[in-house]
MARSETOR-540858 format. One record per residue: x, y, z of N, C-alpha, C in turn; residue in three letters. Coordinates in steps of 0.2 Angstrom, whole numbers, plus 5000, padded with zeros to 4 digits. Layout:
BEGIN
XYZXYZXYZAla ...
END
This chain:
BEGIN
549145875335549145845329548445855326Unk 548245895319547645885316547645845310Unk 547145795309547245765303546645775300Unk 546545815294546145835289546045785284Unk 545545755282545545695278544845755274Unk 545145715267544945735260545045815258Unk 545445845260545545915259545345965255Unk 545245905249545045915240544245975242Unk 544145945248543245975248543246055250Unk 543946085251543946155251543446175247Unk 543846145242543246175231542546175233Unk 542346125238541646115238541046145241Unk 540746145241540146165245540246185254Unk 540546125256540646125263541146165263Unk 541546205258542446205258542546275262Unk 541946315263542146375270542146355275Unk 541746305276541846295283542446275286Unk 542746235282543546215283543946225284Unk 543946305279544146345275544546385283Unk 543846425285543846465291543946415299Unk 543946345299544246305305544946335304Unk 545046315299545846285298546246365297Unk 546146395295546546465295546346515302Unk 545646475306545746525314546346495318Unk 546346415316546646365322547346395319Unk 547446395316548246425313548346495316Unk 547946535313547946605316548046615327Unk 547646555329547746555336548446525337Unk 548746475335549246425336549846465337Unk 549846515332550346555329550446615336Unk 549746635337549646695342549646665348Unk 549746605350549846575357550446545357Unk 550946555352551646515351551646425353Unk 551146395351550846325351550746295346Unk 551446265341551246255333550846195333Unk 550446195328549946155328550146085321Unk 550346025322550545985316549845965311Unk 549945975305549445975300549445925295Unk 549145875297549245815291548545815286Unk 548745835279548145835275548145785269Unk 547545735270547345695264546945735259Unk 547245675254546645725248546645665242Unk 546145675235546345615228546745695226Unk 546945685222547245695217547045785216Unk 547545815215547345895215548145925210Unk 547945965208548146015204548746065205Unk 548646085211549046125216548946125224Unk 549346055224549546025232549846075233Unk 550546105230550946145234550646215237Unk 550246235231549946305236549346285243Unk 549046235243548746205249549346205254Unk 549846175252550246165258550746225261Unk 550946275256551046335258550346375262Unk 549646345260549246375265549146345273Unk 549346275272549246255278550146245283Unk 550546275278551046305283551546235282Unk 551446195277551546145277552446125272Unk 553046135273553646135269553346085262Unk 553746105258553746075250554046005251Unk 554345985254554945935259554445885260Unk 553845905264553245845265552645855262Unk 552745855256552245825250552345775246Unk 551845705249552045665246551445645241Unk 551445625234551045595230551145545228Unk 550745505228550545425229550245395222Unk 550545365219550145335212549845295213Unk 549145275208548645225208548945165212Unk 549545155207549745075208549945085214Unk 549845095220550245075227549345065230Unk 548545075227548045045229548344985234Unk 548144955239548244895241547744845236Unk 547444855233546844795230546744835223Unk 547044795215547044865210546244865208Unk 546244915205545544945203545444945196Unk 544944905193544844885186544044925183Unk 543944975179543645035179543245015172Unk 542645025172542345005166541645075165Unk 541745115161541245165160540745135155Unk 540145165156539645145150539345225150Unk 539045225141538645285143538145265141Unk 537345325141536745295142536345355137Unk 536045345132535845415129535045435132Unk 534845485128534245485130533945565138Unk 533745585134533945665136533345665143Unk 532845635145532745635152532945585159Unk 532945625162533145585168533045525170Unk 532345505172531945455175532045395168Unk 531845405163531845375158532645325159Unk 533045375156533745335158534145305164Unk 533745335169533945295176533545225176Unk 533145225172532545155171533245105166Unk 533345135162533745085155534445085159Unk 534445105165535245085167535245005173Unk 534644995173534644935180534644885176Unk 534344845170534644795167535444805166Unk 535744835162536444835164536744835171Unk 536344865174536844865181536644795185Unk 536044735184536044685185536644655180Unk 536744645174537144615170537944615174Unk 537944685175538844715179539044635185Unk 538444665191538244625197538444545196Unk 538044495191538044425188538844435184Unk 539044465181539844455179540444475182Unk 540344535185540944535191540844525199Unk 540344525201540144485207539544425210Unk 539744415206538844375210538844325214Unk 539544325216539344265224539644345231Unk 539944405228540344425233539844495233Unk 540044525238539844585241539544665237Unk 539144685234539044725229538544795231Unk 539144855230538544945234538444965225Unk 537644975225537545005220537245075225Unk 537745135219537645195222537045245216Unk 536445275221536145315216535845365220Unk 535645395216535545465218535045485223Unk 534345445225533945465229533745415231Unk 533045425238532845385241532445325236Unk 532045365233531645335227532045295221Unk 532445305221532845265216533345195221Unk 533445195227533445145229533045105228Unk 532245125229531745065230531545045220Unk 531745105217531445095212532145015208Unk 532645025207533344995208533144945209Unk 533144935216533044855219532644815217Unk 531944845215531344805213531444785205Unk 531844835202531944795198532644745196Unk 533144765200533744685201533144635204Unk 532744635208532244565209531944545200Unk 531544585198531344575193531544555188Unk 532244565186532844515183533044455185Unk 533144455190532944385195532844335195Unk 532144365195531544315193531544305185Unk 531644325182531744325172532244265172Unk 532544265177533144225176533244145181Unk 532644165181532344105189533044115194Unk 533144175196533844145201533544205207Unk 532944185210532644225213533244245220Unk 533344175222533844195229534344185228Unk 534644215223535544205220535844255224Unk 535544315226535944365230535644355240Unk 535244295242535244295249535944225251Unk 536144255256536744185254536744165263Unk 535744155266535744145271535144105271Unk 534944035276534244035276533644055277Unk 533044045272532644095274532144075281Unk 532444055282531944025291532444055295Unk 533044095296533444145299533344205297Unk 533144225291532944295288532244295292Unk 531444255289531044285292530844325301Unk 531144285303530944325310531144405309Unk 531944415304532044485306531544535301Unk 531444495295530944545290530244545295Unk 530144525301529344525304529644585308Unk 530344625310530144665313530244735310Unk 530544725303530644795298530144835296Unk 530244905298529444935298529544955292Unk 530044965285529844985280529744925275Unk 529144935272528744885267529344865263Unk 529444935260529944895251530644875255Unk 530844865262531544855264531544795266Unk 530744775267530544715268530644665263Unk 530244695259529944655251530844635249Unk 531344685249531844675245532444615249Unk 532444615253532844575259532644515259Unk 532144475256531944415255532344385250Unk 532444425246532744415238533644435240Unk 533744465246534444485248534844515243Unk 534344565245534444655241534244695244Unk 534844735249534444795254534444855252Unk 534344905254534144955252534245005259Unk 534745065257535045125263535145185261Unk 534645205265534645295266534345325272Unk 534445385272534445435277533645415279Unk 533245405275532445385278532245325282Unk 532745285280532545215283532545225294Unk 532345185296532045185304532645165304Unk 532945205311533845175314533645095313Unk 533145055317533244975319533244965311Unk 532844975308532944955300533644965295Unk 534045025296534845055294535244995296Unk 535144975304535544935309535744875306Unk 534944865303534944775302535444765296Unk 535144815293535244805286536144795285Unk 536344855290537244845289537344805291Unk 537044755295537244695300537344655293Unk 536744635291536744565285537144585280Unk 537344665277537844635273538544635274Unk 538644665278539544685281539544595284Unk 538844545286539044465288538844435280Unk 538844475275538544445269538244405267Unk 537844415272537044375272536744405266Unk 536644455263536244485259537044505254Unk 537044485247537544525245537444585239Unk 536944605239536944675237536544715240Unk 536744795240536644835244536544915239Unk 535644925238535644985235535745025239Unk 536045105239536145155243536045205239Unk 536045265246536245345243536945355242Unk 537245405238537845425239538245435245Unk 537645465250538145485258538445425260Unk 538045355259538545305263539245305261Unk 539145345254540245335252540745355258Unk 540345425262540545475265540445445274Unk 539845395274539745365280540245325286Unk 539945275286540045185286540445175281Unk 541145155284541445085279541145045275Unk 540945035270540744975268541044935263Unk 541544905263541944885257541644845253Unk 541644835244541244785242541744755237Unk 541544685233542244685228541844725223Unk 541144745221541044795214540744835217Unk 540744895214540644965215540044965209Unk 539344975207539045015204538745085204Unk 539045145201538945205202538345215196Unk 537745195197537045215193536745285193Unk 537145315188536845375187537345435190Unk 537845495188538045535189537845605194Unk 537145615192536645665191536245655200Unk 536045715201535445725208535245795206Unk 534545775210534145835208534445875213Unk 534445955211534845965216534146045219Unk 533946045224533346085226533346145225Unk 533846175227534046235228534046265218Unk 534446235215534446245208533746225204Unk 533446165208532846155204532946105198Unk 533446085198533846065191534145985192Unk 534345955188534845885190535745905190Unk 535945895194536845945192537145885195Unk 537945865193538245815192538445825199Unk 538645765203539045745206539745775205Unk 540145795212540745815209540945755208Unk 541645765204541945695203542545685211Unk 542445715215542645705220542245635225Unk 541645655224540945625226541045535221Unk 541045555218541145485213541745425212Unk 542345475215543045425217542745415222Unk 542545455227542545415235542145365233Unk 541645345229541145305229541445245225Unk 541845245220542445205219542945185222Unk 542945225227543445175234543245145238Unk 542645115237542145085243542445005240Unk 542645015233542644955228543444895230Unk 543444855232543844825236544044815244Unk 544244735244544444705252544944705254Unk 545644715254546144715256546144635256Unk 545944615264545844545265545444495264Unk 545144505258544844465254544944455246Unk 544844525241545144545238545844535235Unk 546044525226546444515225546544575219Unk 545744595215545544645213544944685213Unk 544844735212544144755215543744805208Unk 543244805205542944835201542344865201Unk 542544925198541844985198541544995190Unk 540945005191540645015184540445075187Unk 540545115181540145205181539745185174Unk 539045195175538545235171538345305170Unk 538545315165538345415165537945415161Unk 537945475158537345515152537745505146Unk 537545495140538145475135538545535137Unk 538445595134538745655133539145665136Unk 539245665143539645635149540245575148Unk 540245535146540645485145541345495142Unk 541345535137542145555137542545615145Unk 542045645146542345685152542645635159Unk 542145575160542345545164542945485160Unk 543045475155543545435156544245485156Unk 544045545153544745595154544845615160Unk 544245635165544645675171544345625175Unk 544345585177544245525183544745535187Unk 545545535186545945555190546445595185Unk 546045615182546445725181546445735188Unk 547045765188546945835196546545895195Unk 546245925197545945985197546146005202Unk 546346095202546446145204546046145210Unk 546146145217545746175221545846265222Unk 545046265225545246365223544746355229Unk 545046425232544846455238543946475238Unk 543746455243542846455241542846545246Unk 543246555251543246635252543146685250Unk 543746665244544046715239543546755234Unk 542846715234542546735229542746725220Unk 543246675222543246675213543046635211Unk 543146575215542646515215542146525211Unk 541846495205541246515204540646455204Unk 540046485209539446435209538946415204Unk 539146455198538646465194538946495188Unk 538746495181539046535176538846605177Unk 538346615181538246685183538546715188Unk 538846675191539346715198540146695195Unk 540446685189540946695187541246735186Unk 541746745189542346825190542646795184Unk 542646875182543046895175543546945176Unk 543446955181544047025185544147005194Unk 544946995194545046995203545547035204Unk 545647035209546347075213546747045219Unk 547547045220547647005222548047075226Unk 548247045232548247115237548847075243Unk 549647095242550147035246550447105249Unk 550847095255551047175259551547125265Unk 552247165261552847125263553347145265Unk 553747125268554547145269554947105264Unk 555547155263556047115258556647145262Unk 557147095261557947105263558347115257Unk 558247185255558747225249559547215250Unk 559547195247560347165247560747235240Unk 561347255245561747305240562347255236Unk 562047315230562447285222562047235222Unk 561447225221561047165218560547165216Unk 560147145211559547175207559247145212Unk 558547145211557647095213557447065207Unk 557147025208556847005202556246995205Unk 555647015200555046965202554746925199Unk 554346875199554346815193553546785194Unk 553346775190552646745188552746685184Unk 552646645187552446595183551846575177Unk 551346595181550846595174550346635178Unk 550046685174549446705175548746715170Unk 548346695171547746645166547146715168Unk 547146775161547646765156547746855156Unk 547646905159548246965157548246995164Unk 548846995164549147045174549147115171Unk 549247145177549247215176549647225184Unk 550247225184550647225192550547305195Unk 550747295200550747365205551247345211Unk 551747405210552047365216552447445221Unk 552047465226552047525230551747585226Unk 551247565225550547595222550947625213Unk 551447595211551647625204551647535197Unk 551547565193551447515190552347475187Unk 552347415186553147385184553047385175Unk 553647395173553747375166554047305163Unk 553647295160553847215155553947225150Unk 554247215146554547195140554347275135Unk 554347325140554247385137553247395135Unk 553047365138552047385141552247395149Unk 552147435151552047455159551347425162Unk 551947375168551347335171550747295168Unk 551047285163550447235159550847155155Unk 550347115158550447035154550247015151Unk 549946975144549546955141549646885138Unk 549446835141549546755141549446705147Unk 548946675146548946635152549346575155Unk 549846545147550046495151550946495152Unk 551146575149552046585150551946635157Unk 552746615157552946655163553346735162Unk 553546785165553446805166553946855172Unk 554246925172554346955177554647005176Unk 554847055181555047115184555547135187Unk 555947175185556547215190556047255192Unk 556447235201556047275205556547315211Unk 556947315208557547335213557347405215Unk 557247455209557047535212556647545216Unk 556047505216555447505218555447465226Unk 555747435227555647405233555947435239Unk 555447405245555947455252556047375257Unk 556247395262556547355269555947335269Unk 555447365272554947335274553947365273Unk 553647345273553047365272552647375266Unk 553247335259553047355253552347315250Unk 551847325245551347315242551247315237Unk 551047225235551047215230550247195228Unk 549947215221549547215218549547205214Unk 548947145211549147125204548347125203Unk 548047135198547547135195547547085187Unk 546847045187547047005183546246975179Unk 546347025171545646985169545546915163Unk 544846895165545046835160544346835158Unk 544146835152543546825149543346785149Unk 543746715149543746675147543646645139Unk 543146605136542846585128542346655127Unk 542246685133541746765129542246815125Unk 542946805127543546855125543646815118Unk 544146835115544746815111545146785108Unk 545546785115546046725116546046675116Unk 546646625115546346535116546346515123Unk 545846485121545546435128545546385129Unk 545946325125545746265124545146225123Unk 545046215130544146175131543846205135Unk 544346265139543946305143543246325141Unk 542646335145542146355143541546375148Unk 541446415149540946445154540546415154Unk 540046385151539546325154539646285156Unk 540046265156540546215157540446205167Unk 540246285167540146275176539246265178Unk 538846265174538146245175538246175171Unk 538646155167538546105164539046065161Unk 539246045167540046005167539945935162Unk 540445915158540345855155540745845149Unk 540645795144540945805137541445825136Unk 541745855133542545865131542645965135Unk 542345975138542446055140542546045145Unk 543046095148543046085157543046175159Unk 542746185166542846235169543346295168Unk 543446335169543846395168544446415175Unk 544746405174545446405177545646475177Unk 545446515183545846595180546146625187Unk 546546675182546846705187547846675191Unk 548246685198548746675197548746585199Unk 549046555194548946465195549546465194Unk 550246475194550746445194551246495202Unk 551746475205552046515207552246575207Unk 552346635211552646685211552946685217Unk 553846715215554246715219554946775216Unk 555246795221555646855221556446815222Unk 556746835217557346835218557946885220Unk 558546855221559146915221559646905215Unk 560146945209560246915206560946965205Unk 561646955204562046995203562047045198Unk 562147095198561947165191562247135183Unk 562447105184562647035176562346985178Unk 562046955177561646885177561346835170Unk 561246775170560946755166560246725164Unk 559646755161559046775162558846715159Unk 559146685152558746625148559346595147Unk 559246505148559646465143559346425138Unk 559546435131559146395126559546315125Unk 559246275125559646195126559346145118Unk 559746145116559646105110560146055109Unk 559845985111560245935111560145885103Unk 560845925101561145885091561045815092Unk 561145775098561445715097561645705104Unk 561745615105561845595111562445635114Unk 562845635110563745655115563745755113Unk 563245765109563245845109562745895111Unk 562845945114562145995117562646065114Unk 562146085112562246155112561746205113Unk 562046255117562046295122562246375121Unk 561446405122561446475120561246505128Unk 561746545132561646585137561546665137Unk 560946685138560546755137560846795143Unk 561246855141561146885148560946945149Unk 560546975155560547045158560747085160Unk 561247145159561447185161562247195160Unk 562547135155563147125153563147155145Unk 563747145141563647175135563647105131Unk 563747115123563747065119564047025120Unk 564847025121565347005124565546965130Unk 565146975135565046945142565146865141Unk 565946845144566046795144565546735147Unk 565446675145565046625149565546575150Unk 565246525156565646455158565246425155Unk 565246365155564646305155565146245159Unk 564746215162564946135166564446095167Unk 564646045163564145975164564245925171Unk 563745915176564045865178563545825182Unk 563845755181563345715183563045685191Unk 562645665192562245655196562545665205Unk 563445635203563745625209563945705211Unk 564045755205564445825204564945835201Unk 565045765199565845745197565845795190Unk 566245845187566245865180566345835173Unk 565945815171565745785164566145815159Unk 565945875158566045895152566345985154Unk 566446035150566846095148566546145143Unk 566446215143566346255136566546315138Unk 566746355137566646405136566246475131Unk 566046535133565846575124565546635126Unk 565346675122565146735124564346735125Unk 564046785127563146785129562846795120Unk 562546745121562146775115562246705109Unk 562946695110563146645105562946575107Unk 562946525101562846465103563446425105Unk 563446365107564146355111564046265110Unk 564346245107564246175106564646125113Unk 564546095116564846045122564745975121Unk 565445955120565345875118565245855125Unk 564945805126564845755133564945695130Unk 565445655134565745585132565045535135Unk 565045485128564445435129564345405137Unk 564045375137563845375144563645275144Unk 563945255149564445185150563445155153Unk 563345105150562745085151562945015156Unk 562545005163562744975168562244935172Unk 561944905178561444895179561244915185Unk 560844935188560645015193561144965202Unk 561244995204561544995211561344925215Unk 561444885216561344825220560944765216Unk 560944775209560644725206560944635204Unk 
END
């Protein structure tokens, strides 16, 4: 049994490492005939099912979980904060983030989360400095201080010191282990109840608190040079830390961002986003390492069945295919092997073209994304250097399904459904390879299979079905 918790991080920075565990352990499990069972957590994502088909996992055991099953619910308040430098605006966010502290928690447990070392000490000195504006100097020590000083005599960092008297600690990767120790000791006994931190603790130590403050979105990030957002993965985990189970009855988080920012996070806070493969190279790191052109490369067996078409189907491709299939191009709608649309479906006879075994399929698929033409919603290539506001990253290439069917030499390809009225539907069936004429059935039936309703008509025409109203009752066992 392996249990993968937060899976969502493939997307991420860390996401090949995972990437390349999880696909070797499979590839040996497989080649030592030793199945390996694969349980995967994750927040919210876009395409579970292709995860699951990666980790070999049936459609059958995918379950998603809504908000409302939280054990402690979660009450979300964003603010934004204008003001185009950094430092400046991390300074105008601590008066608010003490105001947060004083009205949704001031007697219980509070992780204020920010971005670096320095902005812990810088933070906490000023919730003291409020404090004291407010003569309520030891409102967050909730111990005697003739118990506190012996431990503050043995803390080697000065501001960890200073802060701890006022009981307001301060946690990062720099602090001395005996210093980190103590510090979780008094607030987990909530002896001290607010606690500045780095982001990692989200990731660390449990620390459950009833408010969550997230001070600031942004880190400087080295490597870039630059300030770049937290993924919003990073930001939910740090909103989880927000409620007790066993204490708790409700738990709350304040997000502070950048104004321009503030509409993104009240829209995609739990949007699912697509996880995309970080091996694949499509991923992209940068608006300068975004693919505009990939290729997708599958080599299979099929079980050709005699007197029976194949079908091949695409569900969406974002935004123009270009298929191959045993090195010859497929024809669609009369362009040969070519698609153009990123969010319709889409497909192939492929009956001539297919063998028993060893066939290859190729699909080729460019997307310009907002440099091209077409419509792209909010999509936007900056969007990936500078996430935020009402534009989101670039979604491209195959994002919906693809799957082969079998299908009788007469088949029906499209059904148009136009419902006139409660007790009438009418019903136009498209078919493939029949003539104008080709008889159709229709059968309504409801949930048990029991038959509802009757029609008959030819393809192509419309076909009117009455269904008898339907007896309003009270659901099973009420």
């Amino acid at each position: 049994l392996v249990i993968i918790d937060e899976i969502h991080l493939l997307g991420e920075e860390r996401g090949p490492i995972l990437e390349v565990i999880v696909s070797r352990m499979r590839y040996m499990a497989e080649r030592m005939s030793q199945p390996v069972r694969i349980v995967g957590l994750s927040t919210a994502m876009a395409n579970a099912s292709d995860l699951a088909d990666w980790l070999g996992i049936p459609h059958d055991s995918i379950f998603n979980f809504k908000p409302s099953v939280r054990p402690v619910p979660l009450e979300v308040h964003i603010a934004g904060f204008p003001g185009q430098h950094y430092c400046p605006r991390m300074a105008a966010m601590n008066k608010p983030t003490y105001r947060a502290i004083t009205v949704h928690s001031p007697d219980q447990p509070t992780l204020v989360f920010v971005s670096s070392r320095r902005q812990t000490r810088l933070t906490a000195l000023d919730l003291i400095a409020y404090c004291s504006a407010d003569e309520k100097e030891g409102q967050f020590l909730n111990m005697p201080m003739g118990e506190l000083e012996p431990m503050l005599a043995a803390v080697k960092d000065p501001a960890l010191r200073h802060t701890l008297a006022f009981g307001i600690g301060i946690h990062h990767a720099g602090l001395d282990e005996a210093d980190r120790v103590l510090v979780e000791k008094l607030f987990l006994g909530q002896s001290i109840l607010v606690l500045v931190c780095t982001s990692t603790l989200a990731w660390g130590v449990n620390f459950p608190a009833h408010l969550v403050v997230v001070k600031g979105t942004e880190y400087y990030d080295g490597k870039a040079k630059r300030y770049v957002d937290f993924p919003v993965t990073d930001v939910l985990q740090m909103m989880g830390r927000a409620g007790r189970p066993q204490f708790d009855t409700k738990a709350v988080a304040v997000i502070l961002v950048h104004e321009p920012k503030k509409t993104f996070y009240k829209k995609f806070l739990y949007e699912p986003f697509p996880v995309e493969s970080c091996l694949s190279g499509v991923a992209p790191a940068s608006s300068a390492t975004l693919v505009a052109q990939m290729w997708y490369r599958l080599v299979f067996d099929a079980a050709v069945a005699d007197g029976a078409k194949t079908l091949l189907h695409f569900g969406a491709v974002d935004w123009q295919a270009t298929v191959y299939l045993n090195g010859l191009l497929l024809r669609h709608d009369g362009r040969l092997g070519n698609h153009t649309g990123g969010y319709d479906g889409f497909g192939f006879d492929v009956t001539d073209r297919l063998k028993h075994a060893g066939n290859e399929l190729l699909v080729h698929v460019l997307d310009p994304s907002d440099a091209g033409a077409q419509p792209n919603g909010k999509q936007r290539v900056s969007a990936v250097d500078r996430p935020g506001g009402d534009t989101y990253t670039p979604s491209s290439g195959i994002w919906q399904t693809v799957w082969m069917e079998a299908v009788p030499p007469s088949y029906i390809s499209t059904l148009k459904i136009d419902q006139a009225s409660t007790t009438n539907v009418k019903v136009t069936a498209f078919v493939e390879g029949g003539g104008a004429t080709t008889p159709v059935r229709f059968e309504v039936v409801d949930r048990d299979g029991t038959t509802v309703a009757e029609a008959a008509g030819a393809a192509g025409s419309e076909v009117s079905i009455f269904v008898a109203p339907a007896t309003a009752g009270a659901p099973a066992g009420a």
